[in-house]
Backbone bond lengths (Angstrom), bond angles and torsions (degrees), N, CA, C in turn:
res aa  C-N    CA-C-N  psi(-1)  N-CA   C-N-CA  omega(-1)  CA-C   N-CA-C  phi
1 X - - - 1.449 - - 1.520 111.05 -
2 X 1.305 120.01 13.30 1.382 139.05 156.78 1.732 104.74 -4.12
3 X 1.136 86.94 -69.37 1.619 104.77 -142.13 1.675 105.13 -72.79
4 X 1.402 121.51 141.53 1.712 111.37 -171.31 1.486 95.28 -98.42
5 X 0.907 118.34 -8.16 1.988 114.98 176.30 1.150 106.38 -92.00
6 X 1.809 136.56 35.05 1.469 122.68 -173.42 1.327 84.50 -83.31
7 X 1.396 123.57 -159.20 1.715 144.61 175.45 1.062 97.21 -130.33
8 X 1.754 92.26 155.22 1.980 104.25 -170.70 1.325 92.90 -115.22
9 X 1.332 103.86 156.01 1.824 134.13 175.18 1.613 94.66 -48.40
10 X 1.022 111.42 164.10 1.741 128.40 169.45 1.370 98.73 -80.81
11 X 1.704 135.16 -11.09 1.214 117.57 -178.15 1.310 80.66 -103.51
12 X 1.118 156.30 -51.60 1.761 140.87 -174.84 1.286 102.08 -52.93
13 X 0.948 126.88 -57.62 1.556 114.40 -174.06 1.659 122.19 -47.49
14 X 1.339 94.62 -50.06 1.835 104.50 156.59 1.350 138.04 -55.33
15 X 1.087 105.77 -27.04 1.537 129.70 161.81 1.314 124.70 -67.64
16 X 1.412 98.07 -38.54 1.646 107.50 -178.76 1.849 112.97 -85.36
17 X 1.304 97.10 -16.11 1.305 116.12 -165.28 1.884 100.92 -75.37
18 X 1.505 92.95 -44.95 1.724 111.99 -170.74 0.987 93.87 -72.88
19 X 1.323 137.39 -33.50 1.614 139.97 -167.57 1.543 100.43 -79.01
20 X 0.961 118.69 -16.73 1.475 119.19 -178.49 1.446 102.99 -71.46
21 X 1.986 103.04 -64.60 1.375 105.45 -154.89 1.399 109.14 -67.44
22 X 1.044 125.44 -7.39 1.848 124.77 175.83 1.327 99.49 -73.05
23 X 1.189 127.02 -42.49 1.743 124.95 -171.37 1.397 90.02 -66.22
24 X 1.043 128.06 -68.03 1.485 129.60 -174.32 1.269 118.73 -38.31
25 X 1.335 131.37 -49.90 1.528 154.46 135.69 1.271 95.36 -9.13
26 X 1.133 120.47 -81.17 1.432 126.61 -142.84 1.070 91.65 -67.28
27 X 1.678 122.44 -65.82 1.978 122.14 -175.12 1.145 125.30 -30.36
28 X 1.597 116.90 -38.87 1.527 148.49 -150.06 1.367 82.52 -77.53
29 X 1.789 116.27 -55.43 1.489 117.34 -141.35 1.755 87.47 -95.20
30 X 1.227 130.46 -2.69 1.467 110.87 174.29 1.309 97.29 87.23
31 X 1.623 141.58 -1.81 1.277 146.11 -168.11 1.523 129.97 -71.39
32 X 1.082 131.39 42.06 1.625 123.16 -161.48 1.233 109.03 -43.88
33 X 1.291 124.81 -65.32 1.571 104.34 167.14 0.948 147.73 -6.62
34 X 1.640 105.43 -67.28 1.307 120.71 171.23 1.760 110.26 -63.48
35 X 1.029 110.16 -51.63 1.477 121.23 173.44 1.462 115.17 -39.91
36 X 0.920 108.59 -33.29 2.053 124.90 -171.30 1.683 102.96 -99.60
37 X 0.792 128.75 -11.68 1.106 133.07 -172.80 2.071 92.95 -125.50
38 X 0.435 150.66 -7.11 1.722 150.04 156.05 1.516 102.24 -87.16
39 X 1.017 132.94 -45.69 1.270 147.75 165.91 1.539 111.35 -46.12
40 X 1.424 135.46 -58.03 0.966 150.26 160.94 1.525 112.51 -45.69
41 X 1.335 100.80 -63.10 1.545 100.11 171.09 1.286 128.96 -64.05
42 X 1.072 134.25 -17.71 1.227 130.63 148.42 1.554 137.24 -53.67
43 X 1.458 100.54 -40.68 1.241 123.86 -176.01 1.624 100.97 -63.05
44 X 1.796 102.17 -53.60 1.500 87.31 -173.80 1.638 115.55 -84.44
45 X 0.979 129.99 17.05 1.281 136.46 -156.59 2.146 84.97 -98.11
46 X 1.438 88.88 -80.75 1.732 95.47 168.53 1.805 119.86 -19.64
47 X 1.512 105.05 -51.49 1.262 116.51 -162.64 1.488 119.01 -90.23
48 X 1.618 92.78 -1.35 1.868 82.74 -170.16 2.198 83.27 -112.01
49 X 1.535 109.53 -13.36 1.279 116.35 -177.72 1.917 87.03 -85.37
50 X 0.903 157.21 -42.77 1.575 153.79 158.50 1.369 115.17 -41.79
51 X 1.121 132.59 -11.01 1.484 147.21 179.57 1.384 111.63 30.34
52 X 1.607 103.48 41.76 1.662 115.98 165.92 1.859 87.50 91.85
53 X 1.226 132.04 27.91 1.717 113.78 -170.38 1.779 69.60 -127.65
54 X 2.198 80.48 125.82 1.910 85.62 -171.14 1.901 98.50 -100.02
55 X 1.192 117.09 17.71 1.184 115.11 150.02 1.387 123.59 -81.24
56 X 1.394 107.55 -38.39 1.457 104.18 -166.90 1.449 98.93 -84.56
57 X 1.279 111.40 -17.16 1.526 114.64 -167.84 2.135 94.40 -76.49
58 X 0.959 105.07 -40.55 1.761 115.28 -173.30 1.995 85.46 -72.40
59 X 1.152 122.91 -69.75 1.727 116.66 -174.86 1.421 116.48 -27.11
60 X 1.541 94.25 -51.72 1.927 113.83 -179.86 1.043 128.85 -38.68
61 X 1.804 103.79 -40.69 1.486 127.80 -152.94 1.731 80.25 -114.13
62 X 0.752 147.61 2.89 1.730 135.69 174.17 1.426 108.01 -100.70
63 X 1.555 106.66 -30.73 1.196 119.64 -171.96 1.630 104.47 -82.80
64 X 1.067 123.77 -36.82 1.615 141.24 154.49 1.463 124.84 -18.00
65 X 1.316 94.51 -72.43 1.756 130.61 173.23 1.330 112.95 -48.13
66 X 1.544 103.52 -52.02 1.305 117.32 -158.75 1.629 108.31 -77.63
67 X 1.713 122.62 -53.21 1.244 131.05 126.03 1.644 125.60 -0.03
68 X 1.187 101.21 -39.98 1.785 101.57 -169.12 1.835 87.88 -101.68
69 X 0.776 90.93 -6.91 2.223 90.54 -167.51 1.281 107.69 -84.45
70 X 1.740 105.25 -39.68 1.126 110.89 162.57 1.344 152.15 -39.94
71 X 1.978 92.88 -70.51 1.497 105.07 -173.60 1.664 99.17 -67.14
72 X 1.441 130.28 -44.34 1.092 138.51 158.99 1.603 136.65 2.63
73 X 1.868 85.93 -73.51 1.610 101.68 158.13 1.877 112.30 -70.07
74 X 0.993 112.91 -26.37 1.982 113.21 -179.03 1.547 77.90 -78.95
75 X 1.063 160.10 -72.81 1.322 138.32 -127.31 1.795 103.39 -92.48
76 X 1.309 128.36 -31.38 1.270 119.80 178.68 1.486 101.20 -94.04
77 X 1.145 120.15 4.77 1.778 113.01 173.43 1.912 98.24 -90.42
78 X 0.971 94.67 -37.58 1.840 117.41 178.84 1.539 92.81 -40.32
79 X 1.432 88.45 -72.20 2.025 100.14 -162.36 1.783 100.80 -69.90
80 X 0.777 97.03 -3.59 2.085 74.20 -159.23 1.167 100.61 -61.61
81 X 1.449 132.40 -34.42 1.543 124.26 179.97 1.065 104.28 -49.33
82 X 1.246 146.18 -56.42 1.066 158.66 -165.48 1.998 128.06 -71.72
83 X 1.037 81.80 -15.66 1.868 95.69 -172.90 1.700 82.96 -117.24
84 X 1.508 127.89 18.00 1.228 129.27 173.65 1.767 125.94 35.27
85 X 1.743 94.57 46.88 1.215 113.82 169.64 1.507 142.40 -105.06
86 X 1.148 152.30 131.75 1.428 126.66 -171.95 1.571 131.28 -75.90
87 X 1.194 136.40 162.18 1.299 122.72 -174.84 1.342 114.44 -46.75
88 X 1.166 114.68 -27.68 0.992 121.97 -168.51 1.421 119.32 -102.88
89 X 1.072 137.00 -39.22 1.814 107.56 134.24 0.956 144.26 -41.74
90 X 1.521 122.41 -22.99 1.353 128.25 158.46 1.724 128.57 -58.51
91 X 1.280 91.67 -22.92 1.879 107.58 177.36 1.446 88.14 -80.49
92 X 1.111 99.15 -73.01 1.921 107.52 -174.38 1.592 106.62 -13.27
93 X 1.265 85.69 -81.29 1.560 103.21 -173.20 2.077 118.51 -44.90
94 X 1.390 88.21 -44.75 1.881 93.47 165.47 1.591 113.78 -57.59
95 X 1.440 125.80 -29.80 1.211 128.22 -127.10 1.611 77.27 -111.63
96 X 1.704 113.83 -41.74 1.298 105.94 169.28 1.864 128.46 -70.45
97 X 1.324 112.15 -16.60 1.375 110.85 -177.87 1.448 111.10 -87.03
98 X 1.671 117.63 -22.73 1.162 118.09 171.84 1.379 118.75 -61.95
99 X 0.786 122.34 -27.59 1.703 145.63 -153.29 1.748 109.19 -95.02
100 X 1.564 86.58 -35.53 1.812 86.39 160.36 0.910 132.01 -113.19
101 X 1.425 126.03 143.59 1.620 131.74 -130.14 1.961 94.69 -123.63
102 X 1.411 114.45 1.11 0.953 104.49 -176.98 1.948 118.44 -116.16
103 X 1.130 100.41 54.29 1.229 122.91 172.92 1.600 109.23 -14.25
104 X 1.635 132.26 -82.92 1.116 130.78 -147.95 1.830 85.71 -77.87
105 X 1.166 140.78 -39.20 1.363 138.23 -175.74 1.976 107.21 -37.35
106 X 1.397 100.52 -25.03 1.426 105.56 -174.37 1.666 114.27 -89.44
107 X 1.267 108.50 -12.28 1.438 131.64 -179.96 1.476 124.40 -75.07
108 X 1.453 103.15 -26.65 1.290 112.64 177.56 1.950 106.66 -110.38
109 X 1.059 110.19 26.68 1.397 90.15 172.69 2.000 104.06 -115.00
């Protein structure tokens, strides 16, 4: 399981997917707790599925991210009509949250 470019099962992918929407959950709800503890669970979820291989364990977690980047962009491309935005603020706006690295800093305001 070397390799960080393998492909995940249709149940990992789903998994990773659900693992998303709890983080999302949690942000939504202002929750650090919850947020720190989804966070955690992920981590060990990846790591006990890496069976100690810290490549596959680093692939897991890229593959994770990338998963959450996704449904993310489908779900605020979804809403923007609706939050009466253009496609193109909606990129904007993705293009700006990616870009900042300080996630829980946004939690407390």
């Amino acid at each position: 399981m070397g390799n960080p470019n393998y492909h995940l099962t249709k149940h990992e992918r789903a998994a990773m997917i659900r693992a998303h929407a709890g983080l999302v959950t949690a942000l939504l709800g202002k929750d650090p707790d919850a947020l720190d503890g989804q966070l955690k669970s992920i981590v060990r979820e990846q790591s006990e599925a890496s069976r100690g291989d810290v490549k596959a364990f680093a692939g897991r977690m890229a593959k994770q991210v990338e998963a959450g980047a996704i449904v993310t962009r489908h779900l605020l491309m979804s809403l923007a009509p609706r939050l009466d935005m253009t496609e193109a603020e909606a990129q904007e706006l993705l293009a700006t949250i990616y870009a900042d690295d300080s996630i829980t800093d946004q939690m407390n305001e």
